[in-house]
KETOR-892516 format. One record per residue: x, y negated, z negated of N, C-alpha, C in turn. Coordinates in steps of 0.2 Angstrom, whole numbers. Layout:
<gupas>
(gupa (X, Y, Z), (X, Y, Z), (X, Y, Z));
...
</gupas>
This chain:
<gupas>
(gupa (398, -127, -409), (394, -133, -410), (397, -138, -415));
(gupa (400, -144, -413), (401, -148, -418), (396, -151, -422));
(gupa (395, -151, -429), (388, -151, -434), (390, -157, -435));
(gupa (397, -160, -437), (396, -168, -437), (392, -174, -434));
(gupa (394, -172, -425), (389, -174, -421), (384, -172, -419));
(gupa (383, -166, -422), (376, -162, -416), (371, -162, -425));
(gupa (372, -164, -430), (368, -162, -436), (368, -169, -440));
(gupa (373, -171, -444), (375, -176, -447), (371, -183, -444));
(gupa (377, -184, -439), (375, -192, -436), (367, -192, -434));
(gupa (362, -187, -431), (358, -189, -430), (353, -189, -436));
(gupa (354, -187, -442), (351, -187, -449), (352, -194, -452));
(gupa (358, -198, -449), (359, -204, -453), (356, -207, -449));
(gupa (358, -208, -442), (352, -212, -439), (345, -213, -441));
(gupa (343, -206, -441), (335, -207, -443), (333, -211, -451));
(gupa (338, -206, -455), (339, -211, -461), (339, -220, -460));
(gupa (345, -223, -456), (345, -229, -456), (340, -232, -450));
(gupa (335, -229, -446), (329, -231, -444), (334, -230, -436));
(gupa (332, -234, -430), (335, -235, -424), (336, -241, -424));
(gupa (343, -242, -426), (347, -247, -426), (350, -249, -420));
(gupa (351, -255, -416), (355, -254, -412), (363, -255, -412));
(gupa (367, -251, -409), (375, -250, -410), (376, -253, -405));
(gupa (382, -258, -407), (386, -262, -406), (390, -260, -396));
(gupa (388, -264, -393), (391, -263, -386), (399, -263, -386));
(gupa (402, -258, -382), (409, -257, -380), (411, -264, -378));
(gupa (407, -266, -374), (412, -273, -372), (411, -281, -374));
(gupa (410, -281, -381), (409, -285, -382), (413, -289, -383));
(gupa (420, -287, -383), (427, -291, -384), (429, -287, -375));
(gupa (434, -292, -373), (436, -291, -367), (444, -293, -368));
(gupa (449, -289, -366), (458, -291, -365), (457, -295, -360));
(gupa (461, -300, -363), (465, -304, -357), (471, -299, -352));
(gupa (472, -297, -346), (477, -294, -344), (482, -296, -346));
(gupa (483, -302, -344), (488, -307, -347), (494, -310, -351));
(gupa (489, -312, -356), (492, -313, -364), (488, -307, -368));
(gupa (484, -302, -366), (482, -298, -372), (477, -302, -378));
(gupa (474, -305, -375), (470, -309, -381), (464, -309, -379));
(gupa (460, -306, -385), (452, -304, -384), (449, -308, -385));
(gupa (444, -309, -377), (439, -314, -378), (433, -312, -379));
(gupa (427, -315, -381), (421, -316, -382), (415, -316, -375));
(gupa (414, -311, -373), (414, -310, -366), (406, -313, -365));
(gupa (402, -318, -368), (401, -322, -365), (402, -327, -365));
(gupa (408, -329, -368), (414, -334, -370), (415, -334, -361));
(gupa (419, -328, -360), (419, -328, -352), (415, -328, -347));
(gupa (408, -326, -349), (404, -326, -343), (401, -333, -343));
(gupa (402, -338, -349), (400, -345, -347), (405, -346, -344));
(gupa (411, -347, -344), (415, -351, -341), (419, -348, -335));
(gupa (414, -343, -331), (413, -341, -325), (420, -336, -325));
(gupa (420, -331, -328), (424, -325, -329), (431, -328, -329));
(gupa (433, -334, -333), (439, -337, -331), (441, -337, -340));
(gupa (447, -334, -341), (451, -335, -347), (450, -341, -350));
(gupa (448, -342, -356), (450, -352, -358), (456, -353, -359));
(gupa (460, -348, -362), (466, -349, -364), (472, -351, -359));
(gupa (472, -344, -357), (477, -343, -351), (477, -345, -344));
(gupa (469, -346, -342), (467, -349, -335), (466, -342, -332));
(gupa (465, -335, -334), (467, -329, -328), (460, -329, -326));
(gupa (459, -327, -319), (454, -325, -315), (451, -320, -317));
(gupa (446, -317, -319), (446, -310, -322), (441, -307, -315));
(gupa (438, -304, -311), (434, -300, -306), (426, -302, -311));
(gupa (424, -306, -303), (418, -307, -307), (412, -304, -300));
(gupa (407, -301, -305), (399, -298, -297), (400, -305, -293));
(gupa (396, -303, -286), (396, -303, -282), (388, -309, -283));
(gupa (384, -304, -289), (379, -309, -289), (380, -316, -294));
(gupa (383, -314, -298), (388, -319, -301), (391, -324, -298));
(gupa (394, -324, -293), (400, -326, -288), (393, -332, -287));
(gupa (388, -330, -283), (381, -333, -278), (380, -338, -283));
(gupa (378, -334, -287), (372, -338, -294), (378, -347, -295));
(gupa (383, -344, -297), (387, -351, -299), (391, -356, -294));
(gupa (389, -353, -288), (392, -356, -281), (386, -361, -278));
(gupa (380, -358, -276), (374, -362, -275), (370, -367, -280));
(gupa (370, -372, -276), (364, -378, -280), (361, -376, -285));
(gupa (361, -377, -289), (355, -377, -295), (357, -367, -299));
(gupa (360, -363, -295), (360, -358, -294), (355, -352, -287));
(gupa (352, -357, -283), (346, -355, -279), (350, -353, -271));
(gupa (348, -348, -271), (349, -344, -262), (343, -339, -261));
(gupa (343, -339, -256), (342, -332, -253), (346, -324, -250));
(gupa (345, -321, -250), (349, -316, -250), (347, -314, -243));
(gupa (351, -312, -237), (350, -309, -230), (348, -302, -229));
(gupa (343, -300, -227), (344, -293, -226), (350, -289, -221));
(gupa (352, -284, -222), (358, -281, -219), (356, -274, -219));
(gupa (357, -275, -211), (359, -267, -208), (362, -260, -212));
(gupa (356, -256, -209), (356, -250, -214), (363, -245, -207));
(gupa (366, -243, -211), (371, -237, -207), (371, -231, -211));
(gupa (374, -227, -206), (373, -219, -206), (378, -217, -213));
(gupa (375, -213, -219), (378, -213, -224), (382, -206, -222));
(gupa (388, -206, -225), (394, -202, -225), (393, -198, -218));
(gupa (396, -203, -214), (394, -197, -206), (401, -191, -204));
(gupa (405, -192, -207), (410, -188, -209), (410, -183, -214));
(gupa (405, -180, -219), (405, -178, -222), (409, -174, -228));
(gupa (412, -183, -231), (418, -182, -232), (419, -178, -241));
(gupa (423, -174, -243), (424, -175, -250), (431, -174, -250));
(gupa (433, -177, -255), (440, -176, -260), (437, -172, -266));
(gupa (440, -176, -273), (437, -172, -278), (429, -172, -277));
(gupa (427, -179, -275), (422, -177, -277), (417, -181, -269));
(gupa (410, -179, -266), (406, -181, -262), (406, -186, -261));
(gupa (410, -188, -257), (408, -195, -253), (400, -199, -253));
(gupa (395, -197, -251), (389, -196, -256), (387, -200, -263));
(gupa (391, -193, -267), (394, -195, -275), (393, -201, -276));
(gupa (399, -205, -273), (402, -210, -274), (398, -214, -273));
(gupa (393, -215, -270), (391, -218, -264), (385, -222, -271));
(gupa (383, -214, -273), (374, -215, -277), (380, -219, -284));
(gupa (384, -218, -287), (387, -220, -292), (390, -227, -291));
(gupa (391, -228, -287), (393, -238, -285), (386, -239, -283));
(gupa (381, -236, -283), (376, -240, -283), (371, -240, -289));
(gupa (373, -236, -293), (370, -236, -298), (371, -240, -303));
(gupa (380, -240, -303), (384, -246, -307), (382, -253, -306));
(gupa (383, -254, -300), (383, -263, -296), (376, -264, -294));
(gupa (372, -261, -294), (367, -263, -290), (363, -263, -284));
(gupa (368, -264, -281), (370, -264, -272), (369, -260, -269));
(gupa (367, -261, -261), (368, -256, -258), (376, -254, -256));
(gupa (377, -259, -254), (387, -257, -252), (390, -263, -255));
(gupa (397, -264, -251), (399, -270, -256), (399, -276, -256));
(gupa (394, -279, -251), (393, -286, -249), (389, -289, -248));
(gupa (388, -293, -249), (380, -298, -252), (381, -305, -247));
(gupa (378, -306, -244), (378, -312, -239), (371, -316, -241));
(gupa (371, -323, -242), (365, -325, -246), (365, -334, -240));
(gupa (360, -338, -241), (361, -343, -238), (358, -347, -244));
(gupa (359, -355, -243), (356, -358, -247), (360, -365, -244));
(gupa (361, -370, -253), (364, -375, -251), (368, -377, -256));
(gupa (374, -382, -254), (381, -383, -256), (380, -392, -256));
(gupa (380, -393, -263), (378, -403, -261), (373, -404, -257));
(gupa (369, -400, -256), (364, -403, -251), (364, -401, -244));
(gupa (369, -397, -239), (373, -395, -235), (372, -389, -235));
(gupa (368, -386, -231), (365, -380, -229), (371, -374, -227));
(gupa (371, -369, -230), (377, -365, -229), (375, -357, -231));
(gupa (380, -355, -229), (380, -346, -227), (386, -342, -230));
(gupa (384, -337, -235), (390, -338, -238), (392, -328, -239));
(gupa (397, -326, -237), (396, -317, -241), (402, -317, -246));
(gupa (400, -314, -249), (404, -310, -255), (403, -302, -254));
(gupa (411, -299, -254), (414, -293, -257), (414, -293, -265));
(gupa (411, -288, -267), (412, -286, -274), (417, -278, -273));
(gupa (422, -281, -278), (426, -277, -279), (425, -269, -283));
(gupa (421, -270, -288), (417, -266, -292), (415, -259, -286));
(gupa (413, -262, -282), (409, -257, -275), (413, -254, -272));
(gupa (416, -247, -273), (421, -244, -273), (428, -248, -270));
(gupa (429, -253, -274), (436, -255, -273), (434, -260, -267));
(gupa (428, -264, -265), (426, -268, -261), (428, -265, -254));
(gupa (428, -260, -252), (432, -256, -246), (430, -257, -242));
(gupa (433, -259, -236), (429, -259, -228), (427, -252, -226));
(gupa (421, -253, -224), (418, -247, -220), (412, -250, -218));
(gupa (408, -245, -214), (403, -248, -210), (399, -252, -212));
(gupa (397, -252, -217), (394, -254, -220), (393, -261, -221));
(gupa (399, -263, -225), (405, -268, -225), (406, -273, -219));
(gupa (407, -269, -215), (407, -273, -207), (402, -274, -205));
(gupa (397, -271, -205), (389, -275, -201), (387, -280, -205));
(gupa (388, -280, -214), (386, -285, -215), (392, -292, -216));
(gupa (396, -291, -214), (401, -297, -211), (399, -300, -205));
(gupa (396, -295, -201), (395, -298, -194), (389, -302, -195));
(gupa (384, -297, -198), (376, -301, -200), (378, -308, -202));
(gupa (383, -310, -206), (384, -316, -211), (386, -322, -204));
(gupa (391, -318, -200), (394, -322, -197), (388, -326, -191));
(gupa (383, -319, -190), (380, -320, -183), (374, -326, -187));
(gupa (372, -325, -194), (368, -330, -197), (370, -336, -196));
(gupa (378, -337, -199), (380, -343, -198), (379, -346, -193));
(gupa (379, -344, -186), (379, -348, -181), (370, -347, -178));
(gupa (369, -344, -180), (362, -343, -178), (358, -352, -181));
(gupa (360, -352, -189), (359, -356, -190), (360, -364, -192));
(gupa (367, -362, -188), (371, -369, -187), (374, -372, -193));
(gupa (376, -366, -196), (379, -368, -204), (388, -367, -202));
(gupa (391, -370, -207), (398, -365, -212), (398, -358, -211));
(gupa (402, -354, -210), (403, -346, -215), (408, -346, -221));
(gupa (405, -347, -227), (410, -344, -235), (411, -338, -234));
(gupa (414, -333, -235), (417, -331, -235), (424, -327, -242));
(gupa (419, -323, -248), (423, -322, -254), (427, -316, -254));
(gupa (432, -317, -250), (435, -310, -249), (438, -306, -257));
(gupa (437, -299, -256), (441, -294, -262), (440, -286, -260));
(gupa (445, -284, -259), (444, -277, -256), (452, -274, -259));
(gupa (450, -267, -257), (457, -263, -259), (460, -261, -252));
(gupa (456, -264, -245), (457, -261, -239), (452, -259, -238));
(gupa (453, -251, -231), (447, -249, -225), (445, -242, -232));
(gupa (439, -241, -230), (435, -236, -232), (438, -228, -229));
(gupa (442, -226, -231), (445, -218, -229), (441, -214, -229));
(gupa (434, -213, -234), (431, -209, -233), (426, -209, -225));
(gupa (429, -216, -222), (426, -217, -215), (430, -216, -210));
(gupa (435, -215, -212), (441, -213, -206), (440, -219, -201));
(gupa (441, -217, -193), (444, -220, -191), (437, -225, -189));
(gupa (431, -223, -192), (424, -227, -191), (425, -233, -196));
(gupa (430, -233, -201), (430, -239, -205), (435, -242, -201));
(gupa (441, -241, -199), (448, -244, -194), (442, -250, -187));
(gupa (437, -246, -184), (431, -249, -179), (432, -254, -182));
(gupa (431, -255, -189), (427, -263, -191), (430, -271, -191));
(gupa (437, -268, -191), (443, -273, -189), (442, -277, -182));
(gupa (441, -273, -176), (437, -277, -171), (434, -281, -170));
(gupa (428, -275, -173), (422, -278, -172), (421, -285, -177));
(gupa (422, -285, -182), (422, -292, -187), (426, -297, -183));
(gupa (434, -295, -180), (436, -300, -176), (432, -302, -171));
(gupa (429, -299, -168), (425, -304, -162), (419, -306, -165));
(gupa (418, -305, -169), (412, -310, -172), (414, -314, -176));
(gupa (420, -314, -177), (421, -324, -180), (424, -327, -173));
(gupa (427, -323, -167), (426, -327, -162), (424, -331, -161));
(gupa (416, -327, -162), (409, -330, -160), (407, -337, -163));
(gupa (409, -336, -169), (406, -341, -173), (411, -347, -171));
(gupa (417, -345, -171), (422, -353, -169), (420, -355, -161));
(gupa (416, -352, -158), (416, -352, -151), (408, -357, -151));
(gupa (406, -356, -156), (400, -361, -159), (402, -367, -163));
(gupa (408, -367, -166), (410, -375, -165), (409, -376, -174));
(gupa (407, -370, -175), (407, -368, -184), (413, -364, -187));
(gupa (414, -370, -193), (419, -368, -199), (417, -360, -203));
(gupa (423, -356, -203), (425, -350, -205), (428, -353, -210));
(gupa (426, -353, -215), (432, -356, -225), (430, -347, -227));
(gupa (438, -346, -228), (438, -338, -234), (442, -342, -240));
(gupa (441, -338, -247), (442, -338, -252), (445, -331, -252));
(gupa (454, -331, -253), (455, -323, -257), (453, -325, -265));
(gupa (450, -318, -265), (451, -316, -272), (456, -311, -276));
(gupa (456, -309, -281), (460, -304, -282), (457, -298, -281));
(gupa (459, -292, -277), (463, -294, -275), (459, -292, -267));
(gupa (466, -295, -262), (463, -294, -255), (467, -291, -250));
(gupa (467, -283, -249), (472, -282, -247), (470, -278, -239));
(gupa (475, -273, -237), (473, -269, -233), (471, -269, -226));
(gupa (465, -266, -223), (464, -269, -215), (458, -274, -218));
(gupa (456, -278, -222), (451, -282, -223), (457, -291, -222));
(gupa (463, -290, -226), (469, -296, -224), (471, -294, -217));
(gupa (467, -287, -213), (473, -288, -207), (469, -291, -202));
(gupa (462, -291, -204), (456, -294, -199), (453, -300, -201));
(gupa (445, -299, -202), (443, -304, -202), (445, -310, -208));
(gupa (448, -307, -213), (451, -312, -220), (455, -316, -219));
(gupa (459, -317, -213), (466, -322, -210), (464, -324, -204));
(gupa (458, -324, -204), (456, -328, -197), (452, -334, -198));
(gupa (451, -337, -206), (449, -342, -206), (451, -348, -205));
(gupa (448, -354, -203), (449, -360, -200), (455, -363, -206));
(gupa (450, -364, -212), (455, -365, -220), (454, -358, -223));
(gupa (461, -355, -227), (462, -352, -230), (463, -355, -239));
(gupa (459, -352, -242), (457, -355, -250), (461, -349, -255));
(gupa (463, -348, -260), (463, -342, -265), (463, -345, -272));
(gupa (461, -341, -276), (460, -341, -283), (467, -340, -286));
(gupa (469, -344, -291), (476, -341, -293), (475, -336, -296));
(gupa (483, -334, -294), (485, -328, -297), (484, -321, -292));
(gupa (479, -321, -285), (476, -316, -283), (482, -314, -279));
(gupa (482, -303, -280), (486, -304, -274), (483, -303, -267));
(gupa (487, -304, -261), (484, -300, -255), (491, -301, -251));
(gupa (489, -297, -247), (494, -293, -246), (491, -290, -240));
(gupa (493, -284, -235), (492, -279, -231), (494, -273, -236));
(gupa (499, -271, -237), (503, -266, -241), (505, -270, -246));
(gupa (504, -265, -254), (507, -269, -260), (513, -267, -262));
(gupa (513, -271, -267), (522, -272, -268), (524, -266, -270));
(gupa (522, -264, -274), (524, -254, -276), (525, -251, -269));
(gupa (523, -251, -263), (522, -247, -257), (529, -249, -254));
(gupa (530, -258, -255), (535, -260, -250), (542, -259, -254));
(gupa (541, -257, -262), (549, -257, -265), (549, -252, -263));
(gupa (545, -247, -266), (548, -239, -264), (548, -237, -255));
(gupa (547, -241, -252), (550, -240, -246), (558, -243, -245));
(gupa (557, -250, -246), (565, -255, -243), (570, -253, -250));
(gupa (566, -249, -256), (572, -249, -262), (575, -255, -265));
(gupa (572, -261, -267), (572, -265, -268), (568, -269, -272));
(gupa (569, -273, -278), (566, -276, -281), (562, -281, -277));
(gupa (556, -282, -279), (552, -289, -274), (552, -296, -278));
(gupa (554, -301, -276), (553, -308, -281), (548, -307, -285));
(gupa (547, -312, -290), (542, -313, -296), (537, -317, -292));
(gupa (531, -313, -294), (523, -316, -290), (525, -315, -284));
(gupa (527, -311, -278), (527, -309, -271), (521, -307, -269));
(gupa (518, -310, -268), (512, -309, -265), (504, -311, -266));
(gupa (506, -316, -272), (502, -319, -275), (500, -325, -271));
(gupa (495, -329, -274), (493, -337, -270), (497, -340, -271));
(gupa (501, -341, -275), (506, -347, -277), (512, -347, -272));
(gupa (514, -338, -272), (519, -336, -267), (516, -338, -260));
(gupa (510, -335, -258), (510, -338, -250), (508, -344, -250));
(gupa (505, -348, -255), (504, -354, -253), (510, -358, -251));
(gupa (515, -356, -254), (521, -360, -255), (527, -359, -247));
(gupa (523, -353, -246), (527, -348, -238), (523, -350, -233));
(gupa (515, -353, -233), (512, -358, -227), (507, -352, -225));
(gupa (506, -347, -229), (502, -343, -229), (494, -342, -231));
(gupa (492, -347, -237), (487, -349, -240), (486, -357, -241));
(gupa (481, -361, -238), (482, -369, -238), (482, -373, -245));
(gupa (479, -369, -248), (476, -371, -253), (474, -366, -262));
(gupa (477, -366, -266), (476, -362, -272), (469, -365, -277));
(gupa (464, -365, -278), (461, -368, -279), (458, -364, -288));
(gupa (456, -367, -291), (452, -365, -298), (446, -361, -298));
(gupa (444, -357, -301), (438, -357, -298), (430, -362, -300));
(gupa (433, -367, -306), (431, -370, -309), (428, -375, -303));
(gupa (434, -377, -296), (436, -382, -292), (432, -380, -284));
(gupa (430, -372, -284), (428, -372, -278), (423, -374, -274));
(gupa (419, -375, -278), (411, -381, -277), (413, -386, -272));
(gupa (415, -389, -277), (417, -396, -275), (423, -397, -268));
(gupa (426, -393, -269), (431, -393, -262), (428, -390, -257));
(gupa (424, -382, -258), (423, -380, -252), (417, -385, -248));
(gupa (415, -389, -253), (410, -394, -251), (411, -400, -249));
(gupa (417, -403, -250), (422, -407, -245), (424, -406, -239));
(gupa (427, -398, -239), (428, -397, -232), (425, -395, -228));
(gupa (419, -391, -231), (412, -392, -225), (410, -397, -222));
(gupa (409, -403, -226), (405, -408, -224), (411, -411, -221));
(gupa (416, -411, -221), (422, -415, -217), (421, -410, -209));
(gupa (421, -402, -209), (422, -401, -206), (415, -402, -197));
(gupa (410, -402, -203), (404, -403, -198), (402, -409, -198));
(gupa (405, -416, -200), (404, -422, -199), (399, -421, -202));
(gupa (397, -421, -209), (390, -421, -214), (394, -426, -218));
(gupa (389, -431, -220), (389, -437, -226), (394, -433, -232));
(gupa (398, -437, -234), (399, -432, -241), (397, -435, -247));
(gupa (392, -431, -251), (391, -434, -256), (398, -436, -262));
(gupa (392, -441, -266), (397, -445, -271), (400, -439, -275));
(gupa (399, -434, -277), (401, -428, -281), (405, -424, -278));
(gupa (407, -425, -273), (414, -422, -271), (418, -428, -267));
(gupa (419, -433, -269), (424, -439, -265), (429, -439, -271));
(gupa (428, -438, -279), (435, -437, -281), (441, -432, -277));
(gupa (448, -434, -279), (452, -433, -277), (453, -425, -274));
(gupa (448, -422, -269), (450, -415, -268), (456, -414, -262));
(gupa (459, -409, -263), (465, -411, -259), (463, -408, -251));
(gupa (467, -409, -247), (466, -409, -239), (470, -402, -239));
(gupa (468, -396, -236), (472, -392, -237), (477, -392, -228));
(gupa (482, -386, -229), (487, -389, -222), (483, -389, -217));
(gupa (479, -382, -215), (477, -384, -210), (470, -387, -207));
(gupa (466, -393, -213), (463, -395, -210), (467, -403, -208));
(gupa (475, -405, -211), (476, -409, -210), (480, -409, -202));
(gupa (481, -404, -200), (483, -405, -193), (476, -406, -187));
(gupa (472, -407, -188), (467, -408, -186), (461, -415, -188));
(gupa (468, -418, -193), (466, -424, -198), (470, -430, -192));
(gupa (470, -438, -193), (472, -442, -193), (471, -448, -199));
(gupa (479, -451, -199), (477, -454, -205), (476, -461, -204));
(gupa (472, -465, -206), (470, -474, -205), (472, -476, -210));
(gupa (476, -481, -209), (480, -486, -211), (478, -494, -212));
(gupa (471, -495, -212), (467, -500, -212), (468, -502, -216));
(gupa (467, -498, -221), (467, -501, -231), (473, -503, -234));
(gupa (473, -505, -240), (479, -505, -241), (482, -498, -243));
(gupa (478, -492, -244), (479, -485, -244), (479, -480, -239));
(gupa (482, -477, -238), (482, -471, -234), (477, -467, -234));
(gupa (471, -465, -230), (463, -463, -230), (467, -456, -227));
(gupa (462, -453, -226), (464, -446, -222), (455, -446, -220));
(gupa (454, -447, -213), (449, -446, -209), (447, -440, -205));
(gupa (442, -439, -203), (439, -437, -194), (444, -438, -190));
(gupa (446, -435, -185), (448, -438, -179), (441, -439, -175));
(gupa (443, -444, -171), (438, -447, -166), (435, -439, -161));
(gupa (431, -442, -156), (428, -436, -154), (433, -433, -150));
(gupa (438, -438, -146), (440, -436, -139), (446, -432, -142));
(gupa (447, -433, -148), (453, -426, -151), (451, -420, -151));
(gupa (445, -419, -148), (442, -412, -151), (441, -407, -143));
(gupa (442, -415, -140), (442, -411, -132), (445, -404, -129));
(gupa (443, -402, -125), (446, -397, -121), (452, -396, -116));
</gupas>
């Protein structure tokens, strides 16, 4: 028995009363620059470095709270699936994991689909939390992307879309592989209903979630610095035996390769994603998002430009553009 710990310390405690001890994370590293921030320093400024700009992984409920009006949504109920039908273990119970990402996050699994309003602008929005084992596709994962999707069109809204995963859920085998389809024909559905798919990668977004439903949207958004990828750069040197460029894979990288439209802040997401909804669904746009938000590429190929002004305007195409 150690008498320091198991004698001592609880002796002084009681001497100094029940004092409360100082939380582990009350300083937070910057990956970065290595500079310790004052982690509600970060959580006011919506898990974003002040210094260095870095994106740090923020919840899922977080994510909602700072995206919607006022902070106000509702949250969707979502389909219960058959817990570990494979009855999988590694080190440890598939199970296991399962009670422990939910005792940590909250959550039932790793995705939260909530609806509310954006400027006024009635919208549908899910978020992947990373937290939740590594934000991984699995059944779970998949019904509630589809619930989001089927919402949206149910209710004639947008789909937001907060992508972050490490990939498909292994412990579901080839039941988590299913969900790549299946999510693909239910964003079909929704563009077959004539409603906007906007994804936001986050860091990071990789695996079968980049190979399905995450690069199917209408506009593609990413927070900088995030990576995504299918397979990451570690996988592809030690395959091709070569060193990868600087930031390969990152937003800045595919932005630049015509693979992300748009790199945005997360400070900046509000107000953009709330431009090109209401651009995209012919909705009024409020005065709080007509500053300069940029047109990302692929809503501009679907843009025309009017030369009426003495400025260059970036419009609606008329209706007969949209024909069949």
């Amino acid at each position: 028995m150690n008498w320091i710990n198991s004698v001592v310390r609880p002796k002084i405690r009681s001497i100094l009363g029940n004092k409360r001890e100082t939380p582990e994370n009350l300083w937070i590293k910057d990956p970065e620059s290595g500079e310790m921030v004052f982690y509600r320093d970060l959580e006011a400024n919506q898990w974003v470095v002040p210094n260095s700009g870095y994106h740090m992984k923020i919840k899922g409920s977080d994510r909602l709270h700072s995206f919607f009006d006022n902070g106000h949504y509702e949250t969707v109920a979502l389909p219960s699936v058959a817990t570990d039908p494979l009855k999988f273990r590694d080190q440890k119970r598939y199970v296991d994991r399962l009670r422990d990402a939910r005792g940590k996050t909250g959550m039932d699994d790793a995705v939260l689909v909530a609806v509310g309003k954006l400027f006024g602008l009635d919208i549908t929005v899910g978020v992947q939390d990373f937290d939740f084992i590594g934000g991984s596709l699995g059944m779970a994962v998949g019904s509630a992307i589809i619930t989001g999707l089927e919402t949206a069109a149910r209710r004639k809204t947008p789909f937001v879309l907060f992508a972050a995963s490490g990939g498909a859920r292994m412990q579901e085998g080839i039941l988590s592989l299913m969900q790549m389809p299946r999510t693909t024909v239910a964003v079909a559905r929704l563009k077959e209903a004539g409603l906007p798919f906007i994804v936001v990668f986050t860091n990071p977004t990789t695996g079968g979630v980049t190979a399905s439903y995450a690069m199917l949207g209408d506009i593609h958004l990413a927070e900088p610095g995030a990576l995504i990828c299918f397979a990451g750069p570690r996988v592809i040197e030690q395959t091709i035996r070569e060193k990868l460029p600087k930031g390969f894979q990152r937003s800045e990288y595919l932005y630049d390769h015509g693979m992300v439209d748009l790199v945005v802040h997360r400070h900046n997401l509000r107000p953009t994603i709330g431009s090109l909804a209401a651009m995209l669904t012919r909705a009024p746009t409020p005065a709080e998002m007509t500053a300069a938000v940029p047109v990302p590429r692929a809503a501009r190929r679907d843009l025309v430009v009017s030369t009426a002004g003495d400025d260059d305007l970036v419009t609606a195409p008329p209706a007969a553009a949209h024909a069949e």
